[in-house]
C-alpha positions, 0 to 999 in steps of 0.5 A: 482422585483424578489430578486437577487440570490446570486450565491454559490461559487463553489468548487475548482477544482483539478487543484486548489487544486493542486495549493495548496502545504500546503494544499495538504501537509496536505492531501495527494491526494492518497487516494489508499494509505490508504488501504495499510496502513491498510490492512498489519498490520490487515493480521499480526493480523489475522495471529500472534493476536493483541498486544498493542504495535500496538497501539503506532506502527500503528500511528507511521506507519501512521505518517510515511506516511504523513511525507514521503507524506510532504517531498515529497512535499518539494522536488519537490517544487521550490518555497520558497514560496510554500515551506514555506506553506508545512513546518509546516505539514512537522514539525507536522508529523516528530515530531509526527513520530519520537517521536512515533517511538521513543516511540515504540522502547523503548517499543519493540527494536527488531523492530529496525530490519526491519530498514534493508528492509524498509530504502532502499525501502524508500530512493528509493521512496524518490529519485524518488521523489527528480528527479522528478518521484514520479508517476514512477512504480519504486516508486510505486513498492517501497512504496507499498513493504514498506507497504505489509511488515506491516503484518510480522512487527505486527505479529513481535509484536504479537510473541514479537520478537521471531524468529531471525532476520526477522523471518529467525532463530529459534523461543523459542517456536511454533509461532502462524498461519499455512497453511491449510496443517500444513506444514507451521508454524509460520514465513514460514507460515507468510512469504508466507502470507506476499508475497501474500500480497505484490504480490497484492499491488505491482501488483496494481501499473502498473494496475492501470497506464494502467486505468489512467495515461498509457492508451492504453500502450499494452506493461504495460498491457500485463506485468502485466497480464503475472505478475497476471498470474504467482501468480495465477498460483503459488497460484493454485499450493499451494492450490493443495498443500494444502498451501493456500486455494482455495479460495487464488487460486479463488481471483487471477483468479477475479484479473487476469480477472480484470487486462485485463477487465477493463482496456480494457473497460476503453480505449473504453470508453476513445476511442468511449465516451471520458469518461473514469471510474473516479479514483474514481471508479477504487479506490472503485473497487479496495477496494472490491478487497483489502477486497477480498485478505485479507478475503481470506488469513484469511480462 
């Protein structure tokens, strides 16, 4: 007789993983996100160079955002049950945090400053997540403004504070970076970086709505392609300036194409073949575009 096979168990589908809040909590499942944890604070670093503050800061960050993604889950979970599953990652990551962040002010109290941008763009997230909108584009909106703000808060590190507050006043000294032209010095210069930064991340919010979640949505798309034409447009106008270079200029017209092609392919896919591209596709796409970005704000 042929030996019986010992079937493999398969593994969990998303709608099982989803079923499972302390996992989930532990995990996020937004794997977009990473990129814009990271990228920002390495577009300060070009701009302003490293300080080792970063190394207390960025882990503070990142805690920050698993802390956050934690207390997300708690909100918008009813069941005490599966509440009582999400709080020990909700306690880990909020101690880690607060005491990193403590930690982190100590060493630099100037940074208490950019409490004053980042806190309301997170009490807005928060309270969509609390109503139950935590997909909304106002909640995208918000946390991905949170996280472009992170290249001018390590470059805040980099001139240890020097500047005013939030860069608007009158540094000691010459601060590091310039535009191509020199008509941009330190933290004019870095705040238009942090712009093009933040018009990226946040314009990744409604275009990736109209590849998954908003399909076929013609007014989104339209809105955000007149969005992505507008910062290219503005980008050629500071690259004929002398501003940004070219290649800025370059990299906003691949986004422009981007933002009307791919989304039309994905709903003839998702109309004539009912397979659409994969969100993991779209997010592998993107991350050669968030490399793109930030090169070219480098040169």
């Amino acid at each position: 007789t042929r030996p019986r096979q010992v079937e493999r168990p398969k593994p969990p589908t998303q709608e099982q993983i989803r079923r499972q809040p302390g996992r989930k909590a532990w995990v996020p499942n937004q794997h977009g996100a990473w990129s814009m944890l990271v990228l920002p604070p390495i577009v300060g670093w070009v701009v302003g160079g490293f300080s080792w503050v970063n190394l207390l800061f960025l882990p503070a960050w990142w805690g920050g955002y698993l802390t956050y993604w934690s207390w997300s889950q708690w909100l918008r979970t009813r069941s005490a049950r599966k509440r009582a599953l999400i709080m020990l990652p909700l306690l880990v990551y909020t101690g880690w945090t607060a005491s990193l962040a403590l930690i982190t002010l100590l060493v630099a109290p100037y940074l208490i400053q950019w409490a004053v941008p980042l806190l309301p763009l997170f009490a807005i997230a928060l309270h969509q997540v609390w109503r139950g909108h935590e997909r909304s584009l106002i909640s995208g909106l918000s946390t991905t403004t949170a996280a472009s703000l992170m290249a001018a808060v390590t470059y805040s590190l980099a001139v240890r504070g020097d500047g005013g507050f939030l860069g608007l006043g009158t540094p000691s000294a010459p601060l590091p970076g310039a535009s191509p032209n020199g008509a941009l010095t330190g933290w004019s210069w870095m705040w238009l970086v942090t712009a093009l930064t933040a018009a990226y991340f946040c314009g990744t919010v409604p275009y990736v709505k109209t590849m998954i979640r908003e399909r076929f949505n013609t007014v989104l798309l339209v809105a955000t392609t007149a969005a992505h034409v507008l910062v290219a447009g503005a980008s050629f106008w500071l690259a004929s300036n002398g501003e940004v270079s070219w290649t800025v200029a370059v990299v906003w017209v691949a986004l422009v194409v981007r933002t009307v092609v791919m989304p039309l392919r994905q709903w003839h896919l998702a109309r004539v073949t009912h397979r659409p591209m994969r969100p993991k596709v779209v997010g592998l796409t993107e991350l050669v575009f968030c490399v793109l970005v930030t090169v070219s704000l480098a040169l």
